[in-house]
N, C-alpha and C positions, 0 to 999 in steps of 0.2 A: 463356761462360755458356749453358747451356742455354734452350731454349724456355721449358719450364716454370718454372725457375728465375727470370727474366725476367718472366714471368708475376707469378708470387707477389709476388718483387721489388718491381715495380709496383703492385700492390692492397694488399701491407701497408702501402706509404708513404703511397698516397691515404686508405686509412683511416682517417689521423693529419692528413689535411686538414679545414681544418672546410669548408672552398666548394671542391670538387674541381670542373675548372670545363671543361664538355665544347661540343665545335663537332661539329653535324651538319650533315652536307654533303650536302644531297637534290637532286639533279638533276633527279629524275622529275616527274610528272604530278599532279593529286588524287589519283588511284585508287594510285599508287607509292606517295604519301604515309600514304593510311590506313591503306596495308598496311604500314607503315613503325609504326605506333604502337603495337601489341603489344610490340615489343622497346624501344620508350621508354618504355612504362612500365614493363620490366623494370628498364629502368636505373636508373632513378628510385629504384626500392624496391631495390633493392641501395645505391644513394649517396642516400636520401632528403636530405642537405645540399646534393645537388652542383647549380651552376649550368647549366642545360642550355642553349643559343641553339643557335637553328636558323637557318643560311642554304638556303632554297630558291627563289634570284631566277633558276637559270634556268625555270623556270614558276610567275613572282611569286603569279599567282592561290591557286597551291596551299594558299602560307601560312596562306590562312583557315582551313584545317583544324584548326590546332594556336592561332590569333590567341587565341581564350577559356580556356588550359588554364595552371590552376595547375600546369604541370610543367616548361612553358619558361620558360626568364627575360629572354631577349631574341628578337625575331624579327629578321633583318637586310629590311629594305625597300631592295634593290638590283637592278634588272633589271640582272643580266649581259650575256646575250644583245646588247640595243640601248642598250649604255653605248662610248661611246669608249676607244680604249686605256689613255690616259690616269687617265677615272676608274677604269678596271678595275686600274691598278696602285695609286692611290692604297687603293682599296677594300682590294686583297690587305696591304698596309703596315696599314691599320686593324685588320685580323683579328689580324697580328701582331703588334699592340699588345696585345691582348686578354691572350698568354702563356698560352694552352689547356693541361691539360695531356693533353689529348685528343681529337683530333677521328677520327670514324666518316663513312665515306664508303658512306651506300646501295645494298644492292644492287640490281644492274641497270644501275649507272654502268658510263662508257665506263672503263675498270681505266686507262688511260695518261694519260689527260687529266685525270681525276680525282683521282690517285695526285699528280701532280705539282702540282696545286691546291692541295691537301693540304699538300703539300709546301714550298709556298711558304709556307702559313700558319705552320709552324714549329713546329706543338705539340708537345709532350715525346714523346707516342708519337699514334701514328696506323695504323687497320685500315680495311681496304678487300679486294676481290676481286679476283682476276687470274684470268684467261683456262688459256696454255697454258704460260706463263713467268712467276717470280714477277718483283715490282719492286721496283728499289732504292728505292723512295722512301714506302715503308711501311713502319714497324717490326712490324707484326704483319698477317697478311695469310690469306686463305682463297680456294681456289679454286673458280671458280665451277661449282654445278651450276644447267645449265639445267632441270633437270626438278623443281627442288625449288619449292615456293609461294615466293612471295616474300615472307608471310610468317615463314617457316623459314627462309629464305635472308638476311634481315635476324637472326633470329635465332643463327644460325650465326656473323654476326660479332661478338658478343657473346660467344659461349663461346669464340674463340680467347683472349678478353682471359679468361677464367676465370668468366663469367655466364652460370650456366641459372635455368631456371625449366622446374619441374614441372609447374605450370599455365600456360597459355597464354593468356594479358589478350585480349579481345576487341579488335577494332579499334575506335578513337572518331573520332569527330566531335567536337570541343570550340566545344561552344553558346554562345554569352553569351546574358545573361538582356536586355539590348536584343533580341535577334534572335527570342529567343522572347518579349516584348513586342511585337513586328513583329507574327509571327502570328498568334496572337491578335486583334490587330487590324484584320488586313487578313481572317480568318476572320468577324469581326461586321461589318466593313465592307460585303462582299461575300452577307452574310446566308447565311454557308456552315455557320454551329453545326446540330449534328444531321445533318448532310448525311452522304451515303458519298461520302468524297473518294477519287477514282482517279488520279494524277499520271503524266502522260506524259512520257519523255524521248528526244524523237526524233532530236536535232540529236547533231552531236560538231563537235571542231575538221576544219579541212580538210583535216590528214594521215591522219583519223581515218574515212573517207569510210564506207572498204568496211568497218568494223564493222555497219554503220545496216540496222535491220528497213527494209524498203521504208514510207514513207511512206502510198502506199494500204493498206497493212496495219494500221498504225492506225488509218486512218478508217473503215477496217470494223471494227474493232474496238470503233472508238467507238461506233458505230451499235447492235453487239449489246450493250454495255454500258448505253448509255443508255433502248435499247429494254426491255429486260428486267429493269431497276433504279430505277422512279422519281424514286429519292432521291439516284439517284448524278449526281454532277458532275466533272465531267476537269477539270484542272488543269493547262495544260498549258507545261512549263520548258522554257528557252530561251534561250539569251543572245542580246544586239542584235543577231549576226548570224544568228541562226537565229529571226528574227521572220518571215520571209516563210514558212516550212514551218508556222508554227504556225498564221498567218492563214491557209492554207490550209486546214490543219485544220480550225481554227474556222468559218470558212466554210459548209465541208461539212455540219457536222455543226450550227449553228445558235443552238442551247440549249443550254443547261446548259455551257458551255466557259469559263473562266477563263483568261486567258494568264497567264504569270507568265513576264516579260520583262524581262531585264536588270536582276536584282536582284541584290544583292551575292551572293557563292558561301554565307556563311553564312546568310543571311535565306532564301534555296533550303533549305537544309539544314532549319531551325524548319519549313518548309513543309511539307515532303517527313516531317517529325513528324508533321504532323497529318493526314497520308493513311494511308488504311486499306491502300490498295495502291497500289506503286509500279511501273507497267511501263516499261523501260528496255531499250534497247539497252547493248550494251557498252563501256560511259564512264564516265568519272570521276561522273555522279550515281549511278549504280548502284551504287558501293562506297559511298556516302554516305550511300543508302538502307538501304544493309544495315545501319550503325549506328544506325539509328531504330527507331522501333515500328510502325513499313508493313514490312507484309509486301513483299514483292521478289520483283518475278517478271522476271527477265534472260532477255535470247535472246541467243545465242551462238552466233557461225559460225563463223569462220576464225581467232578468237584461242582460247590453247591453256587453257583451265578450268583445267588443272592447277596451270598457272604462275601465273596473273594473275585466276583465280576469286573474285569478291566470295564471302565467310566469313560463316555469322552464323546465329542458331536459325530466323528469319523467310527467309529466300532460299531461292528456287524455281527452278529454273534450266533453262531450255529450251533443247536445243541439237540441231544435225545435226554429223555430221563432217563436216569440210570437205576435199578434196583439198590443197588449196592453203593451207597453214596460216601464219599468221602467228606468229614470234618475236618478243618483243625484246631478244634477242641475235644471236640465227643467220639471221635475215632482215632484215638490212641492206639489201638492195636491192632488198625487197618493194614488188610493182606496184600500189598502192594502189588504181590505177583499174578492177583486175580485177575482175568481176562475179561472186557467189558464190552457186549454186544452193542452197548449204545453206541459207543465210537465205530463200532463195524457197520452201524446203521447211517452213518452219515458217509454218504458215497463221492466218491471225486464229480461225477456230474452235479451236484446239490453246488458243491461247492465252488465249480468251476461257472454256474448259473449266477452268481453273486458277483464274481471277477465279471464277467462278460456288461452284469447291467451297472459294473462302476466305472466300467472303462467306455460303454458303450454311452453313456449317461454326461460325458466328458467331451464327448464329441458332438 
């Protein structure tokens, strides 16, 4: 039987299902995952019946991204990663109780380790990316281009199954109305209404090092912002272990500073709504920002914009080229701890030039 043949095959059937019932397999990050959510709502509106669950426990946190969204129907709460053999076999027997009759494996996955995860889970058909050789253990498969967004490259494995879309869904953040009741509240608590909120994102995880604008770079930045803007107040995100960069911060700079410290990944998210601007290094708040109504001003060194660029009408994106560029695919043995002039080429005034003509731009 042919591809295409195969193709049809499969979607005339599911058409006649009333709960077509799909498992996505997201291995990646927050920022992997929102960029993962255009081609979910593709799915969606093509199978509006179908049951969607997502397992993304190897970076459990991610989950929050999709936790509020009428379009999944189950999320699995499983850290992989730090579960025993043991649980990790019983988990895989759970998934294949489930009887999928589709699971989508994210691109950007490792295509072998993946493919065979997949494969264990047993679903009717299953699409995923390979490298330089396709694998047996995908019934429908796409090879990968490193240079496409990830985005389109989540897109792509969609249309091997026979789904496009003409329009292209923005990426979401899915809110719940607790989280934007948080805001809100923690907004009049903090006696922040009417304020220009500026939200800082300085920290990343610790594989995530050599992303990070220098730290001195924000606090001069703070300084022209808060010298120049009465009204404005920094905001500044951080999980528990990026509390001592922030105290620093705050420190420095005195007044007007809000920490916002190890709050759930969504109640960050309501926040990061109610700021006018959001400046970010290149991390997973930064793609999260881009699905709010803050504008988004990203600096960007040595990871590749093309591939892993937060999307969005609001994002502002300040970058150098960097020699020494970061993949994630082709730089597998990328030296984290290398120091990266391009980031030291982007100076608090460049930056602080952008905040002035968004806010100036408003009035």
């Amino acid at each position: 039987m042919s591809k295409k043949s195969l193709r049809s095959g499969i979607f005339c059937r599911t058409k006649m299902i009333k709960q077509f019932k799909i498992l996505i397999i997201h291995p990646g990050g927050i920022g992997d995952l929102i960029m993962f959510t255009p081609a979910l709502q593709v799915l969606k509106n093509n199978f509006p019946d179908s049951a969607i669950d997502v397992f993304a426990g190897f970076t459990p946190v991610a989950a929050e991204v999709l936790r509020g969204s009428e379009i999944i129907n189950k999320i699995f709460d499983f850290n992989f990663p730090k579960s025993s053999f043991f649980d990790k076999i019983n988990f895989i027997l759970k998934l294949r109780e489930e009887k999928y009759d589709l699971t989508i494996v994210a691109a950007g996955a490792n295509p072998l380790k993946a493919s065979i995860f997949s494969f264990l889970i047993n679903g009717r058909k299953s699409v995923g990316e390979y490298r330089k050789f396709k694998l047996p253990f995908y019934t429908h498969q796409v090879k990968l281009d490193g240079n496409q967004h990830k985005i389109r490259a989540n897109l792509k494995l969609l249309k091997v199954l026979g789904i496009t879309a003409e329009d292209v869904p923005p990426p979401f953040f899915a809110l719940k109305n607790s989280d934007k009741q948080f805001a809100e509240e923690f907004i009049l608590k903090n006696n922040l209404r009417n304020k220009i909120l500026i939200g800082f994102s300085m920290g990343s995880g610790t594989a995530q090092q050599f992303k990070l604008w220098p730290s001195e770079n924000f606090i001069e930045l703070g300084r022209k912002v808060l010298d120049n803007f009465p009204d404005a107040h920094i905001l500044l995100f951080g999980s528990l272990s990026e509390k001592d960069i922030c105290s620093k911060l705050q420190n420095e700079l005195k007044e007007r500073v809000v920490p916002i410290i190890d709050k759930s990944l969504s109640q960050a998210a309501a926040l990061i709504n109610k700021c006018k601007i959001f400046v970010s290094s290149d991390t997973g708040p930064c793609h999260i920002a881009a699905t709010t109504e803050a504008d988004l001003i990203v600096i960007f060194g040595p990871t590749i914009l093309e591939r892993t660029g937060p999307v969005g009408p609001k994002v502002h994106i300040i970058s150098e080229k960097c020699r020494y560029q970061y993949h994630d695919i082709f730089t597998p043995k990328y030296d984290i701890y290398k120091e990266h002039r391009c980031l030291e080429k982007i100076t608090p005034e460049r930056v602080f030039n952008k905040v002035k003509e968004i806010l100036q731009h408003e009035r």
